[in-house]
Every structure is written in C-alpha cells, then in structure tokens.
C-alpha positions as CSV (number, residue, x, y, z in Angstrom):
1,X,-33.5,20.6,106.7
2,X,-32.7,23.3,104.3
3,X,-33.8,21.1,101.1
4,X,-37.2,20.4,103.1
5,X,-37.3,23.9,103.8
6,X,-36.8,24.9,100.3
7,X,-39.4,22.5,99.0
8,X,-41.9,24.3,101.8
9,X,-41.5,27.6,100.5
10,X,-42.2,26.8,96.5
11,X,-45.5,25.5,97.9
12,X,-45.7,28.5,99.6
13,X,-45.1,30.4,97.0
14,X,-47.2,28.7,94.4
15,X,-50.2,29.4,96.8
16,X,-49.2,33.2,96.7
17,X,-49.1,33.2,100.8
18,X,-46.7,36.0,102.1
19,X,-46.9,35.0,106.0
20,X,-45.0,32.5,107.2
21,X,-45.4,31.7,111.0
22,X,-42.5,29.5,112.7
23,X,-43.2,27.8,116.0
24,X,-41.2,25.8,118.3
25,X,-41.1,24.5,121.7
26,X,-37.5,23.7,123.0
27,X,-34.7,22.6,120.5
28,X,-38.0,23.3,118.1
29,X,-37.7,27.1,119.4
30,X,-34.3,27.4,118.3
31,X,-34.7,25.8,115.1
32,X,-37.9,27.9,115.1
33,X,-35.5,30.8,114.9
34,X,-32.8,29.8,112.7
35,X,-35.8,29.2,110.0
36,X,-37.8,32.5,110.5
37,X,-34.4,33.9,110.3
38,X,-33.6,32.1,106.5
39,X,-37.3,32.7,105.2
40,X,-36.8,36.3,106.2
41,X,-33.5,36.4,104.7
42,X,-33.8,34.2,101.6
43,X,-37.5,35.3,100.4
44,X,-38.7,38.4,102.2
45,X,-41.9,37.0,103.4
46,X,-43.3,38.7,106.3
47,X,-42.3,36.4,108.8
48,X,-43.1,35.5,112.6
49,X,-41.2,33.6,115.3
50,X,-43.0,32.1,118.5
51,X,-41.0,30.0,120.6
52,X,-42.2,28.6,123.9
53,X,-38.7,27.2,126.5
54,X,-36.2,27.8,123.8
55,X,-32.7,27.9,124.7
56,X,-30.0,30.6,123.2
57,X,-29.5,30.4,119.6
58,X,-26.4,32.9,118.4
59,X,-24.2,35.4,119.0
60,X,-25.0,39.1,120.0
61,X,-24.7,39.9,116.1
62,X,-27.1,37.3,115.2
63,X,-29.6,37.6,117.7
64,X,-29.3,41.8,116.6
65,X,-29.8,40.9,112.7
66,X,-32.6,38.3,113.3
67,X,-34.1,41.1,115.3
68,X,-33.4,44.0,113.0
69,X,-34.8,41.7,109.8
70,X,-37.9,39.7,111.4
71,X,-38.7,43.2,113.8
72,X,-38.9,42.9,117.4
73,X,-42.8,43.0,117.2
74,X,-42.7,39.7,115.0
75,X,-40.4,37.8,117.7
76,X,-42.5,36.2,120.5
77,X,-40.4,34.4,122.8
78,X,-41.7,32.8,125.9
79,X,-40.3,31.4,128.9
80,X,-41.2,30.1,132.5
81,X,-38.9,31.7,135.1
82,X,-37.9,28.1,136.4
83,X,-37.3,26.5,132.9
84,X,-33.6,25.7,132.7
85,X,-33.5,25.6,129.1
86,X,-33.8,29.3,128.2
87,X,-30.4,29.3,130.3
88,X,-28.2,26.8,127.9
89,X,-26.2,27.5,126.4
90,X,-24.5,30.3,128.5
91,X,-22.5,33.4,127.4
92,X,-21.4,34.3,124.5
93,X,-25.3,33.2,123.5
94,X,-28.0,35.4,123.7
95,X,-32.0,35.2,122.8
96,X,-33.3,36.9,120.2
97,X,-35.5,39.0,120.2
98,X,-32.3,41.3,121.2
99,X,-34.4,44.0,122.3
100,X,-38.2,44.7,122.2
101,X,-40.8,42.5,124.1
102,X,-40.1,38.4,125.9
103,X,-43.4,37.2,127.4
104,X,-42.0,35.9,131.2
105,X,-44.6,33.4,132.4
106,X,-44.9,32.6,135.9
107,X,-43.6,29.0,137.2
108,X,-43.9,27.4,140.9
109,X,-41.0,27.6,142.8
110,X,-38.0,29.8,143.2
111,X,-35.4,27.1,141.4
112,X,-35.0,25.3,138.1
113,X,-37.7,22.7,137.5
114,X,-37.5,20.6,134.5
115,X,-41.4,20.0,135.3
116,X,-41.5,24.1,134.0
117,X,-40.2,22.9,130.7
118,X,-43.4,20.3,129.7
119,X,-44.9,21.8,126.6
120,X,-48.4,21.2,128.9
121,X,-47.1,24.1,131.0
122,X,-46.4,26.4,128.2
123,X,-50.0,26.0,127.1
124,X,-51.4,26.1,130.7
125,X,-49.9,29.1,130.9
126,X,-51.2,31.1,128.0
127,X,-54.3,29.4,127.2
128,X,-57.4,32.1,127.0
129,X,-54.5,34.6,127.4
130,X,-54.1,37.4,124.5
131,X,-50.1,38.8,124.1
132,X,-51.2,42.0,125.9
133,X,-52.3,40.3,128.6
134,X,-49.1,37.7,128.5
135,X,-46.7,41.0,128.7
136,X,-48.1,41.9,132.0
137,X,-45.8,39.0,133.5
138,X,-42.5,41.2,132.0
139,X,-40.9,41.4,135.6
140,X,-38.9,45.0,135.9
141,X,-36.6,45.0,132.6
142,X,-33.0,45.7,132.7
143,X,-31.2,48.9,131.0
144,X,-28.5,47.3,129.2
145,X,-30.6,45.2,126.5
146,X,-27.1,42.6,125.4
147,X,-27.3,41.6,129.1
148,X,-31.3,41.2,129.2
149,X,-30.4,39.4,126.3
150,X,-28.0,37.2,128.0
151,X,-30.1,36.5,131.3
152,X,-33.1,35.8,128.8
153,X,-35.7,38.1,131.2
C-alpha cells in the first residue's frame, strides 16, 4: 500500500490540502490507523482517524505515539459493546486512542454478536447523531488508561 499511499499524498499535496481524514470499518479501521499514523508521521498533515468495529492494532508504545502525534481529540474510535472484533487480537494489543475519548455504542444483547459488527449497524447507530451526543454512550471509564486500552471501553 505504501507506494499507493505515496502516490495519494503528491496529489494531496499538489492541491495544497493539509487535512487528511482516514476511515475504516473493521480490518479497514486498523489499516485506517496504521495510515493516519504514517501521514502524520511522514508529512505532518493535520490528520484524523475514524474507525467504526476495528480490532487492536499495536503495542502499548504504539498505540501511546499514534495518540501523542495524531492527538487524542483527532482519534475517533467506535465500537458496539457486542462486536467481537474490537476484542482480537488480545493482550499485548491495545486500541488507540491510548487515552482521551472511544464513542461506545449500544448493541442488543448481553454477548458477542457478529450481527453487531455489519457496517449497517455502525451507521444505524450514529446516523443524525453529532460526536457530543455519541460520547454520552461512554459507560463509566476505568482509572488505569493501558487497561481501558486493553478492554477497548
């Protein structure tokens, strides 16, 4: 991808655009991530990730750098409380944002449903909504942020 990617930003750059916005659903989360992470890195745009059922993507140390470079405010991760895949994989791999604001969205049902994972839910779920109104699901956040991290609430 990272040729592709490369080719994107010239274009980018030759129509003097400095925000790039990187959206995924899934495995298109993660990679949603690992991009926003390069662009920030590699060309200093300002840079936003939204990622809708994404699993774990790194270590504690990347998901802290991604969060320290991108800020926490340009991270917007969103999950269904029954989706299994913002569970996988498990520890040592966290979410990023590492600290600062997830948007929880309610699912039916007290257990994993792979029916929470349909893109059709994810857009159920926030359609009409604002992201002040979508951080009103948070449920009651945890003290130590690597393990909030880890659980992915």
């Amino acid at each position: 991808m990272k040729p592709q990617l490369q080719e994107f930003m010239g274009i980018v750059a030759r129509n003097n655009i400095h925000t790039v916005h990187c959206i995924g659903h899934s495995l298109g989360g993660a990679i949603a991530t690992i991009c926003g992470d390069w662009i920030k890195r590699s060309y200093n745009y300002n840079t936003w990730v939204y990622t809708f059922g994404s699993p774990r993507v790194g270590l504690v140390n990347f998901s802290q750098e991604c969060t320290t470079k991108l800020g926490s405010d340009h991270i917007k991760r969103c999950f269904h409380k029954s989706d299994p895949v913002p569970m996988i994989p498990t520890w040592p791999f966290v979410h990023t944002p590492y600290s600062g604001q997830d948007y929880f969205l309610p699912s039916p049902g007290l257990f994993f449903n792979s029916k929470c994972h349909d893109m059709e839910l994810y857009c159920k779920s926030v359609d009409g909504k604002g992201w002040k109104e979508l951080s009103g699901y948070i449920p009651v956040l945890l003290e130590n942020a690597g393990f909030r991290a880890w659980v992915g609430c």
